[in-house]
N, C-alpha and C positions, 0 to 999 in steps of 0.2 A: 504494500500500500504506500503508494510516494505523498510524503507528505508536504501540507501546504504551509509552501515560505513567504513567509512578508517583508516585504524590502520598502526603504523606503527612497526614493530618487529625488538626487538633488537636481532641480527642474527649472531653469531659466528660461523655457518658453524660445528656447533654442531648435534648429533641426536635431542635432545631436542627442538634447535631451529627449526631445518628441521619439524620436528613431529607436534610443534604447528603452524609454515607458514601452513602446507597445510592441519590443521586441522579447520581453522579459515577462511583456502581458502572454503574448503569445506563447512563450512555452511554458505558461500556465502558473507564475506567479502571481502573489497580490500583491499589486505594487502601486505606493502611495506618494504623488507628486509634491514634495515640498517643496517651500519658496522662504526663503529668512528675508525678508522686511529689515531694512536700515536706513538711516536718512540716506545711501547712498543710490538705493536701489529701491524701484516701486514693483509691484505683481503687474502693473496693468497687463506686457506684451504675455506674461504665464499662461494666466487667467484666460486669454484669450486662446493661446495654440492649447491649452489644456482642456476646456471646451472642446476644442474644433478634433479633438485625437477620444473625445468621450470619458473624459478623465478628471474627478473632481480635486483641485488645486488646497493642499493644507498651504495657507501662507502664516506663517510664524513669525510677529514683529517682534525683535532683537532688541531695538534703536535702547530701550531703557535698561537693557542687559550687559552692555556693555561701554567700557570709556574713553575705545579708542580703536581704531583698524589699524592689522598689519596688512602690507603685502607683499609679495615678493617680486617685484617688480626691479629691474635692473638698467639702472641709466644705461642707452647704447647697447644694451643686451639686442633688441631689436628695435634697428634705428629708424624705422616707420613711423610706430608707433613710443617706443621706451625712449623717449627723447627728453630731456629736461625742462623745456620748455613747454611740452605736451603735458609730462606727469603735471608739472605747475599750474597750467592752464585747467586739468580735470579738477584738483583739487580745490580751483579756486569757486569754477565753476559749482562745486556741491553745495557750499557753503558750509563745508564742515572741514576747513582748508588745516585745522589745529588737531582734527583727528584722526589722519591719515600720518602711518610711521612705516616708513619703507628702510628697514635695518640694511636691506642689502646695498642700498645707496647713499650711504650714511648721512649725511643735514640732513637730504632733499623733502 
């Protein structure tokens, strides 16, 4: 008798996320689309592709749980996007510009 596993998916309302929910549904998982909530991040685009895949969206607000975001994000690591003036620009742009800590790029 195969027993039934619950998983739960970290779910940005991404293809990637979208592709592995109902890849995981498909061979017959229960599988539960999370979304963490932060002043940095909203559910709206979630909420929407997690709908459209038949999938109901747990969104779990953080913002009061925590004092500060890491990430690992590396000046020049990829110079597209990881640019100094990019990272500066997101962070300013949140308006949570003193709660973003990027260890791996020391000040920035």
């Amino acid at each position: 008798m195969k027993k039934n596993y619950k998983c739960f998916a970290l779910f940005s309302g991404g293809l990637d996320s979208m592709l592995s929910v109902l890849w995981m549904d498909k061979l017959g998982y229960e599988v539960i689309p999370i979304f963490f909530r932060t002043p940095f991040f909203e559910p709206t685009n979630a909420l929407k592709a997690a709908k459209e895949i038949g999938f109901e969206l747990f969104v779990h607000d953080i913002t009061d749980q925590i004092d500060f975001l890491i990430s690992g994000e590396v000046v020049g690591q990829r110079p597209m996007s990881q640019r100094k003036d990019a990272l500066n620009s997101v962070a300013k742009l949140s308006s949570v510009k003193d709660l973003i800590v990027r260890p791996l790029s020391q000040k920035l």
